[in-house]
C-alpha beads as a LAMMPS data file, in Angstrom:
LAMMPS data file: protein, C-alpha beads

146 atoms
145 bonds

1 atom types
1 bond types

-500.0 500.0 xlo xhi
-500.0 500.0 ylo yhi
-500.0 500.0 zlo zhi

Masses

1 110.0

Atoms # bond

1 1 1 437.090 -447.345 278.137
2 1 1 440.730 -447.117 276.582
3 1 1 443.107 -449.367 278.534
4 1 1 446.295 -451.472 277.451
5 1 1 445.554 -455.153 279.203
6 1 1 447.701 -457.913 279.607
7 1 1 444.833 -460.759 279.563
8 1 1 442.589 -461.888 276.867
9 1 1 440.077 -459.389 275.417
10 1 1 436.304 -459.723 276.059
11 1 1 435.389 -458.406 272.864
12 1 1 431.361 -459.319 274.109
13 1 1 431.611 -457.382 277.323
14 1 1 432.934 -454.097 275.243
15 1 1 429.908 -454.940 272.757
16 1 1 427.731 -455.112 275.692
17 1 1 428.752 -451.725 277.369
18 1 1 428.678 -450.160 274.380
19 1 1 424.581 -450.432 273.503
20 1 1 422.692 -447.510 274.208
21 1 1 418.775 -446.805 273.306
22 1 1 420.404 -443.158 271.130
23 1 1 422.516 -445.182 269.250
24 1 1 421.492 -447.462 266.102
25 1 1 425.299 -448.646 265.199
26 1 1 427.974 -449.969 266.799
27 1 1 431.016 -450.690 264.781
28 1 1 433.600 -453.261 266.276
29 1 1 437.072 -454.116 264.842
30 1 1 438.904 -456.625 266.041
31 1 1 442.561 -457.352 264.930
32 1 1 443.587 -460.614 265.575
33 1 1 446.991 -462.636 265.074
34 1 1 446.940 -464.231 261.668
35 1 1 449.093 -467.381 260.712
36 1 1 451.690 -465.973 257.852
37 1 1 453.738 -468.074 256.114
38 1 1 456.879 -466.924 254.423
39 1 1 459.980 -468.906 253.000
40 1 1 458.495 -472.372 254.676
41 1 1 457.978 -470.483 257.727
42 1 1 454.616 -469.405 259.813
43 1 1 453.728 -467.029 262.860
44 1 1 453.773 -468.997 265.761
45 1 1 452.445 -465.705 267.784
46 1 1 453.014 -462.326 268.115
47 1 1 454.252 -460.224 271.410
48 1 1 453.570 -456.937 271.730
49 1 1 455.173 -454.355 274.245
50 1 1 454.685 -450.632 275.167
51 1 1 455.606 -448.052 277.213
52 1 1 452.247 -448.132 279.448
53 1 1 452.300 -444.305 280.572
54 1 1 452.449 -442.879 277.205
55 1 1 450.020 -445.425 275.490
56 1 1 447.391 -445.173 277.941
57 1 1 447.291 -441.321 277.420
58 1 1 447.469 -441.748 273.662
59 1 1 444.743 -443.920 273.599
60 1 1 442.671 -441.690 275.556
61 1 1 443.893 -438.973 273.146
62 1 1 442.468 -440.634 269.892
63 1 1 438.895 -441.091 271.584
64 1 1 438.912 -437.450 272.551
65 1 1 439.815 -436.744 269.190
66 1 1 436.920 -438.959 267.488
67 1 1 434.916 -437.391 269.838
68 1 1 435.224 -434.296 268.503
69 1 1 435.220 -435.524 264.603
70 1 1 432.159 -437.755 265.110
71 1 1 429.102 -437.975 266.543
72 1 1 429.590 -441.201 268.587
73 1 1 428.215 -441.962 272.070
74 1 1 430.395 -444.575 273.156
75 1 1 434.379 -445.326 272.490
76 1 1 436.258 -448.396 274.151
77 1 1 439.795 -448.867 272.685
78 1 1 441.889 -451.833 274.643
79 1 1 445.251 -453.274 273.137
80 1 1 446.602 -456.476 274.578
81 1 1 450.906 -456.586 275.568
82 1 1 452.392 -460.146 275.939
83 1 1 451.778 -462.962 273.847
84 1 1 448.846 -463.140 271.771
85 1 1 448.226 -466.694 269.638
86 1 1 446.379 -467.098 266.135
87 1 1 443.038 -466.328 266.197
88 1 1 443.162 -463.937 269.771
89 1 1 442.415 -460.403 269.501
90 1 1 444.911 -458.193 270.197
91 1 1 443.386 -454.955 269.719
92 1 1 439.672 -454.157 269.895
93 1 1 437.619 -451.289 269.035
94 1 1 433.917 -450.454 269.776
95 1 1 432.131 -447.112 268.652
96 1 1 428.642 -446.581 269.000
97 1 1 426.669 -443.816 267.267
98 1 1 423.096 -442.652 266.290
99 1 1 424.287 -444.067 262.600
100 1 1 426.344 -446.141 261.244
101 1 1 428.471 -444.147 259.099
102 1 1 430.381 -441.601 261.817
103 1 1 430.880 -445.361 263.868
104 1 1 432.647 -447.090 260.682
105 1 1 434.532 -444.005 260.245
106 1 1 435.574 -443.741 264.157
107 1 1 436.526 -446.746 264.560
108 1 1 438.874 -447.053 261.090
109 1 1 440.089 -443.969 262.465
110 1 1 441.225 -445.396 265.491
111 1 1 443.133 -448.565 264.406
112 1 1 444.822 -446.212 261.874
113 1 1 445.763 -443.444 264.499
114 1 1 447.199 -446.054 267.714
115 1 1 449.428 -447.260 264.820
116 1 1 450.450 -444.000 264.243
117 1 1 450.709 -442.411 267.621
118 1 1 450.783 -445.015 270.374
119 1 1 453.833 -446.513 271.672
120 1 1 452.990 -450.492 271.115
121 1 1 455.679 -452.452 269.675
122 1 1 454.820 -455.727 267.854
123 1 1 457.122 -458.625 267.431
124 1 1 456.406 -461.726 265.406
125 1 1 457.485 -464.861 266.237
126 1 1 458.225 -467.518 262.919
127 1 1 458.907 -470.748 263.491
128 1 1 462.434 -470.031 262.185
129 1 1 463.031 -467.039 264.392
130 1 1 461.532 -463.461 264.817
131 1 1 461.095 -460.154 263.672
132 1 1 460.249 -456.716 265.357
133 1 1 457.895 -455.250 262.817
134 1 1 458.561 -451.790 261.876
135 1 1 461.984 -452.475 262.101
136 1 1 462.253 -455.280 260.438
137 1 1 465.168 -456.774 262.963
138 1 1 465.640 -459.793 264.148
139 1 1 467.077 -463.332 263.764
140 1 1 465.151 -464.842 261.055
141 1 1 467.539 -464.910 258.110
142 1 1 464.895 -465.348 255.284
143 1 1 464.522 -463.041 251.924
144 1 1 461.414 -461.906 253.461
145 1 1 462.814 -460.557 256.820
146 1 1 465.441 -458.878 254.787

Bonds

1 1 1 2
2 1 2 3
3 1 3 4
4 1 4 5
5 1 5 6
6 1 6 7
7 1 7 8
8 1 8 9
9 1 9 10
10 1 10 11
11 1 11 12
12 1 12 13
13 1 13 14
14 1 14 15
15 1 15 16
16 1 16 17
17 1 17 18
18 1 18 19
19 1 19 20
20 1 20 21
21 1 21 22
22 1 22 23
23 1 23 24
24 1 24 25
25 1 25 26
26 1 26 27
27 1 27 28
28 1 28 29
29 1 29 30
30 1 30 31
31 1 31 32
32 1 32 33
33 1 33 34
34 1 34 35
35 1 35 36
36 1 36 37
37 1 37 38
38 1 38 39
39 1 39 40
40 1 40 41
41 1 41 42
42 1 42 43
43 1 43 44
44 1 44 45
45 1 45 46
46 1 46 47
47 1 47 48
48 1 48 49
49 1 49 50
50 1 50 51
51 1 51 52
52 1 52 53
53 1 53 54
54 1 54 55
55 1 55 56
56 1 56 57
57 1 57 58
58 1 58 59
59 1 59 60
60 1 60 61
61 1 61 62
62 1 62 63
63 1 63 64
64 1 64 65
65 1 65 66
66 1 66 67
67 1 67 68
68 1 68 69
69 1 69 70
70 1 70 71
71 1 71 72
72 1 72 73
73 1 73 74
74 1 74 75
75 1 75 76
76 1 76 77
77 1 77 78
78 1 78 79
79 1 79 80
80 1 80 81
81 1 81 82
82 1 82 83
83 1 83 84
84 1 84 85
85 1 85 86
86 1 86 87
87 1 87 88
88 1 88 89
89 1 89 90
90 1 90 91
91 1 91 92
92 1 92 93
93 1 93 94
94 1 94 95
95 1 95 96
96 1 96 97
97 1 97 98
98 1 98 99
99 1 99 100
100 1 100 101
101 1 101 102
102 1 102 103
103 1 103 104
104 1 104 105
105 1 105 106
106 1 106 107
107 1 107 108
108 1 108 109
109 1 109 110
110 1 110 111
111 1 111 112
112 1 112 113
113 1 113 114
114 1 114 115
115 1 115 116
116 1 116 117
117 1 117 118
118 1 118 119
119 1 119 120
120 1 120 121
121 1 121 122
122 1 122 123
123 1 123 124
124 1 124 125
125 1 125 126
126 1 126 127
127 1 127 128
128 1 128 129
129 1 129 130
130 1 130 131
131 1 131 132
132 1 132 133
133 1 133 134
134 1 134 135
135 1 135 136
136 1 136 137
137 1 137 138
138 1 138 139
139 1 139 140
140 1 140 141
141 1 141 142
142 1 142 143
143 1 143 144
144 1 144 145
145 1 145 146
C-alpha cells in the first residue's frame, strides 16, 4: 500500500496487513510531530502539502525499488497532508521480511528516499509564526528561523 492520506494514520491496521506466516520481521517507523522549542517558542503543529500525482508515483517508485534491493514481502508507505498535531504520525512505514535485517534496512531506506524524491512540503507552525522547512521562509523572526 503506498498512498498520501489526508486523515489520521492507522499505524495498527498497516501492522496488521503486513503479517505473513514467510515473514519473521516487520519493521515499522513512524514519524510523528515533535514539540520544538526555539527562542521561547514551540511547534504548535506541522502542515504538510504535495503535489498528489507526482508523490503517489514516487512513493510507489521507492517500494519497487526496495523491492528489488531487499528481500521483503510486504511494503506499505502512507504520508499524511494537512495538519498533523504533536504526537500524530505523519508518515508511516511497514516492511515485512523473512528477517529482520533487509526490513530495518527497507524501511530506513524509505524515510530517507520520500525525503529525497517525493514532492511533500512540510511547514511548521511556532507559536510565534511559521516556517517552511527546507526553505527556511517564513514569518517567524527568531535567530533560529534565520
Amino acid at each position: 500500500m503506498f498512498a498520501i492520506v489526508e486523515e489520521p494514520i492507522d499505524v495498527g491496521s498497516l501492522i496488521v496487513a503486513a503479517q505473513r506466516p514467510d515473514c519473521g520481521a516487520i519493521s515499522t517507523f513512524i514519524g510523528t510531530t515533535r514539540i520544538d522549542e526555539s527562542d521561547g517558542a514551540r511547534v504548535e503543529h506541522l502542515e504538510y502539502e504535495a503535489y498528489r500525482p507526482m508523490a503517489d508515483r514516487k512513493l510507489e517508485e521507492i517500494g519497487a525499488e526496495i523491492t528489488e534491493r531487499w528481500d521483503v514481502r510486504e511494503i506499505s508507505i502512507v504520508h499524511r497532508l494537512g495538519r498533523v498535531n504533536p504526537g500524530e504520525p505523519s508518515v508511516a512505514i511497514v516492511v515485512a521480511a523473512p528477517r529482520r535485517g533487509p526490513a530495518f534496512e527497507a524501511s530506513r531506506y524509505a524515510i530517507e528516499r520520500i525525503k529525497q524524491i517525493v514532492p511533500i512540503w512540510k511547514r511548521e507552525v511556532w507559536s510565534d509564526g511559521y516556517m517552511w522547512v527546507g526553505s527556511q521562509t517564513g514569518t517567524r523572526s527568531t535567530p533560529a528561523a534565520k
